[in-house]
C-alpha positions as CSV (number, residue, x, y, z in Angstrom):
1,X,5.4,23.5,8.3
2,X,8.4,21.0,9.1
3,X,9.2,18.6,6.2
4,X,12.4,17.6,7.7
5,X,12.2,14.5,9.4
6,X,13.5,14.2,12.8
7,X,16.3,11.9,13.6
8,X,13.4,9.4,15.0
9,X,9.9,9.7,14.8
10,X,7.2,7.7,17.5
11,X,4.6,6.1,15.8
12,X,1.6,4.2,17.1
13,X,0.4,0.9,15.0
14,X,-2.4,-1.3,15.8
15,X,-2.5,-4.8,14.4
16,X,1.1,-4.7,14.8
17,X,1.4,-8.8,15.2
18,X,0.8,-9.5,11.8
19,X,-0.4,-8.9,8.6
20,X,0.2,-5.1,7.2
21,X,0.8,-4.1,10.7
22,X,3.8,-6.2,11.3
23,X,5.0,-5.1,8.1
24,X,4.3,-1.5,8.7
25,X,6.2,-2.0,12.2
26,X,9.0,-3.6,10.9
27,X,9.8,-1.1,8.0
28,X,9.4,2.0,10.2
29,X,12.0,-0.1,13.0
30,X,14.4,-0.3,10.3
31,X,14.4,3.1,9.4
32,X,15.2,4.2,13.1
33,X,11.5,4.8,14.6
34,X,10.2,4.5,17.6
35,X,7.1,2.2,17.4
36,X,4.6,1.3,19.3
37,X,2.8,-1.9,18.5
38,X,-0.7,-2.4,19.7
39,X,-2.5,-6.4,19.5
40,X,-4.7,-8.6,21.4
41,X,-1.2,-10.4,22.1
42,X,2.4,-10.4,21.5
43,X,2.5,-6.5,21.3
44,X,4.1,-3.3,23.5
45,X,0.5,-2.5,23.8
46,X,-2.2,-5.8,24.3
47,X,-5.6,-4.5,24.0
48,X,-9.1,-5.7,22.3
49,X,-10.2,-3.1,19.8
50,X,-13.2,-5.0,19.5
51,X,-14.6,-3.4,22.8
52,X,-14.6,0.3,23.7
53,X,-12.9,-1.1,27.3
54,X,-10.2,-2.4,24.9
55,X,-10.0,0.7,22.9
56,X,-10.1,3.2,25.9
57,X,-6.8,0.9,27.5
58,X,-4.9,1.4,24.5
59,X,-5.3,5.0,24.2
60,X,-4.5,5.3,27.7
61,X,-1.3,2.5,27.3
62,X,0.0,4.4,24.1
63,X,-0.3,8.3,25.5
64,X,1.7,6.9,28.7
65,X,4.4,5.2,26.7
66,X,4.7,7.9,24.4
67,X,4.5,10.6,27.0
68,X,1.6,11.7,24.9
69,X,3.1,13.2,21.6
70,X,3.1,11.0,18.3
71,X,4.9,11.4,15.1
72,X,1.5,8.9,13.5
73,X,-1.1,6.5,13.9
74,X,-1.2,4.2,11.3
75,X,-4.2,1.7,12.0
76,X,-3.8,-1.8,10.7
77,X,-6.1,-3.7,13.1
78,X,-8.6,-5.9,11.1
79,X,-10.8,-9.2,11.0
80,X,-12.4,-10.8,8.4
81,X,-15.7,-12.6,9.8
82,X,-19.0,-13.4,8.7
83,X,-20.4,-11.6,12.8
84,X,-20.8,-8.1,14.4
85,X,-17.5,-7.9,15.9
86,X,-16.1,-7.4,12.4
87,X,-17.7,-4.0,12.4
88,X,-16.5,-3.2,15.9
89,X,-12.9,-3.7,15.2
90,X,-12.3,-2.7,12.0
91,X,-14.5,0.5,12.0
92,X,-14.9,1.5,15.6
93,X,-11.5,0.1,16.4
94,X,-10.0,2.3,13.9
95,X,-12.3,5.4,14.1
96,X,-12.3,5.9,18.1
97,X,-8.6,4.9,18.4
98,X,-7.2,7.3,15.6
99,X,-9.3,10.0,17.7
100,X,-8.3,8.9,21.1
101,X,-4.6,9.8,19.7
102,X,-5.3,12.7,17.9
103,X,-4.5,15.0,20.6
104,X,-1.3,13.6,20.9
105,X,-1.1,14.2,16.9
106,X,-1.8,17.6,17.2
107,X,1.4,18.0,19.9
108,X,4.0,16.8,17.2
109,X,5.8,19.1,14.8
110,X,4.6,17.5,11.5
111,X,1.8,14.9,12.6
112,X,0.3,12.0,10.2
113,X,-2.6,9.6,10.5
114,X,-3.4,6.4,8.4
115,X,-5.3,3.4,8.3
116,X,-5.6,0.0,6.4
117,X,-9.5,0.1,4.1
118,X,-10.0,-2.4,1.4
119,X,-10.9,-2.4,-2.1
120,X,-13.9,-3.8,-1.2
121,X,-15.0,-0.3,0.0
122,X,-16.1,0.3,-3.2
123,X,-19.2,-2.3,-2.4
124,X,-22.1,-0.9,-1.7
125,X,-24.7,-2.8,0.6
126,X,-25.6,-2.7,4.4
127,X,-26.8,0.4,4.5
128,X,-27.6,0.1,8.0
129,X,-24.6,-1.0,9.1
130,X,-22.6,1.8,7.2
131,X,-25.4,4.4,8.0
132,X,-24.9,3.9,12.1
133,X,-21.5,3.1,11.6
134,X,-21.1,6.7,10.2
135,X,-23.5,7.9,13.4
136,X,-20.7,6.7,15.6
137,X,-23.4,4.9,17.1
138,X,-22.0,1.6,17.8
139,X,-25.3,-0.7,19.1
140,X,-27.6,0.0,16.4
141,X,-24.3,-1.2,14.2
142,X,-23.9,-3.7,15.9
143,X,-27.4,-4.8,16.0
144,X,-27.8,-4.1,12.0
145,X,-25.0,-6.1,11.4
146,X,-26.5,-9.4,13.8
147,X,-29.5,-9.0,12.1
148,X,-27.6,-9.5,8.3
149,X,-25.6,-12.5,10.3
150,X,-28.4,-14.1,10.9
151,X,-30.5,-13.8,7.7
152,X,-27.1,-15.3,6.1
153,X,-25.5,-12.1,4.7
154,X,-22.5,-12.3,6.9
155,X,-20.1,-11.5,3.4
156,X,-21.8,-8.2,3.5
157,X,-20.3,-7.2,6.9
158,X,-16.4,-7.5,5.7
159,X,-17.3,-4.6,2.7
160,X,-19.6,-2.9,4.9
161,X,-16.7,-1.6,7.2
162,X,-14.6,-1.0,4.7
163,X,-16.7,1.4,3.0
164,X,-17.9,3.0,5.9
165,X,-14.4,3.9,6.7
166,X,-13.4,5.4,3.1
167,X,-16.7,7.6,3.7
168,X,-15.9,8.8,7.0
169,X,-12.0,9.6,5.9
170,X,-13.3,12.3,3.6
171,X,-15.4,13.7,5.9
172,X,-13.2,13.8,8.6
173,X,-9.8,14.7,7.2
174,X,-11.0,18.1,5.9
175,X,-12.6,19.0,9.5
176,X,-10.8,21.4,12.0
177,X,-9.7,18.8,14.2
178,X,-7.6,17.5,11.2
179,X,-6.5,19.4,8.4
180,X,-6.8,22.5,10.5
181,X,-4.7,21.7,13.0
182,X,-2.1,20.2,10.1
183,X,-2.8,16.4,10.3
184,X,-2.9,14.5,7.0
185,X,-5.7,11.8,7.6
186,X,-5.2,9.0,4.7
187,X,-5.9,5.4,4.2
188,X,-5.3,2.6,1.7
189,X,-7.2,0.2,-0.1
190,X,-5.2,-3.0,-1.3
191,X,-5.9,-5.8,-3.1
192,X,-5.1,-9.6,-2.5
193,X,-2.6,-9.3,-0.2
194,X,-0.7,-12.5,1.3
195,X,-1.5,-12.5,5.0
196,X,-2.9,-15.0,7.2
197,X,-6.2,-13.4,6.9
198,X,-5.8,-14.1,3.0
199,X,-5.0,-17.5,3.8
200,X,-7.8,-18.4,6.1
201,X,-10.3,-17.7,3.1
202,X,-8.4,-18.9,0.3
203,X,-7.2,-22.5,1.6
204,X,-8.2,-24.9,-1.4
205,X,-7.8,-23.8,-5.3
206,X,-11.3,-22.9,-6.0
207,X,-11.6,-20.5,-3.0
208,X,-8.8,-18.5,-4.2
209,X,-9.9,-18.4,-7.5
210,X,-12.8,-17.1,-6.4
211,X,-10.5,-14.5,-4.9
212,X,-9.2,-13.8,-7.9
213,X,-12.4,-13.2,-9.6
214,X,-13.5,-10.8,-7.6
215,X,-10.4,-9.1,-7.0
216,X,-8.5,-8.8,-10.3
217,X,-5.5,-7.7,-10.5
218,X,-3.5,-7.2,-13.5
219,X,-0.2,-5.6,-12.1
220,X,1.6,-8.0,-10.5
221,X,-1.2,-10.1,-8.9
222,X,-1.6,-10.3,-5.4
223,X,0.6,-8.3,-2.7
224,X,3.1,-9.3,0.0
225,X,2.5,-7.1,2.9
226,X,5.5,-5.0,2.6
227,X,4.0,-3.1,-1.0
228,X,1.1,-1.9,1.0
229,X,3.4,-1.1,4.3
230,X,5.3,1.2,2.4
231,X,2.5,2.8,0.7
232,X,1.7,3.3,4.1
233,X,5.0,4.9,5.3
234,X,4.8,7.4,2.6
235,X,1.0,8.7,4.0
236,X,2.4,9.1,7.0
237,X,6.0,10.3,6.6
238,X,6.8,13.9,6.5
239,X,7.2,14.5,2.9
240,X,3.2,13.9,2.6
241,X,2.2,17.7,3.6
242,X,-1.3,17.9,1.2
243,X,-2.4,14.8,0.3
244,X,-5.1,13.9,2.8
245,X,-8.8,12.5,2.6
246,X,-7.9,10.1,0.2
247,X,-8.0,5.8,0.2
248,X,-5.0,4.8,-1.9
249,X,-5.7,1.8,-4.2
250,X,-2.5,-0.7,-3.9
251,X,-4.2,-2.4,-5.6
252,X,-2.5,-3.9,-8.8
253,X,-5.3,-2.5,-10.6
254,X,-8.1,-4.2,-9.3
255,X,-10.3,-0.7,-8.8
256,X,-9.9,0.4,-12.1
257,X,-11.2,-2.9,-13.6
258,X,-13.9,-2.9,-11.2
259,X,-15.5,0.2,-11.2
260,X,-14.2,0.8,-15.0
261,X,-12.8,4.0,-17.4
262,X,-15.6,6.3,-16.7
263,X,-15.3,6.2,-13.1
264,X,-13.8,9.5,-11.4
């Protein structure tokens, strides 16, 4: 297994506009990596992973500017909304595009894969939603997740994805098509952090007290992009050869206040 890293490395990232993803993008560009960003806009790669058109184009954009081998995948692409296309891009967005590449995974010599969760994975709720989510069947999520939008659980949708996605990383990482062919599959879950998705939910005082509420977090309080890009770096650099399957909390703490001591 090679744990030397190569002089640079090619590595997808979607979301790569803003947020984690342009922090993730910019860190790995700094070290000397080839990346290539995928957005609705403003990216090498301008795609809606909202759609499976959108997600079948940038598989098919990536492979051909990477000449189908990748060093990583490291999936950042996420909205916060209170309607069904918040399930379709951040679970199916991330799901079918980190398997769309995974061939191209398999060709490279020491081959990681991460993705951005949320410590509001830990929610549980929607069972529909996260239930066809996990089917990979993506109208009956879709539906499920109208039908809460419309009865006025919208909130639910955001968590819902979220913790579909930290259940299907533990099923999947351990399969064949991952660890057997020598692919760490990871994620992480952070906090507060300060992007504009933060800020478009936490505009007056009281809203991002709220925030705080339900996200404490007693290291260091919220996050600037950057702690949870690097976070991200080290899943999918080369020195990660056996940790896989897991959703790391960067978190300040918030998941051990939440789900307490006895939780394991």
């Amino acid at each position: 297994m090679t744990t030397t890293a190569p002089a640079q490395r090619r590595v997808a990232v979607t979301g790569a506009a803003s947020g984690i993803g342009r922090a993730v993008a910019a860190l790995l560009k700094d070290q000397g990596d080839d990346v290539i960003g995928v957005d609705l806009k403003d990216a090498d790669v301008c795609a809606d992973l909202g759609t499976p058109a959108g997600r079948q184009e940038a598989v098919r954009a990536v492979l051909e500017r990477s000449g189908g081998v990748l060093d990583a995948v490291i999936a950042c692409a996420g909205i916060s909304a209170q309607v069904p296309a918040t399930i379709a891009v951040n679970y199916f967005g991330v799901t079918e595009i980190l398997q769309g590449l995974r061939p191209a995974l398999a060709r490279a010599d020491a081959p990681r894969a991460a993705f951005v969760g949320s410590i509001v994975g830990t929610k549980t709720g929607a069972d529909d939603v996260v239930g066809a989510c996990l089917a990979g069947d993506e109208p009956a999520a879709l539906a499920a997740a109208a039908a809460l939008a419309q009865a006025g659980a919208g909130r639910a949708l955001y968590p819902a994805s979220k913790a579909a996605l930290a259940r299907w990383v533990r099923r999947t990482a351990v399969s064949d098509a991952w660890a057997g062919a020598g692919i760490p599959l990871n994620a992480v879950g952070p906090g507060v952090v300060l992007t504009p998705m933060h800020a478009a939910v936490a505009v007056t005082e009281e809203q991002r007290r709220i925030v705080a509420q339900a996200v404490p977090m007693p290291l260091n309080g919220p996050a600037e992009p950057e702690v949870v890009a690097r976070a991200l770096r080290w899943l999918t650099g080369v020195e990660n050869t056996h940790v896989t399957g897991q959703v790391l909390y960067v978190d300040g703490g918030a998941e051990a206040v939440l789900r307490g001591p006895d939780h394991v």
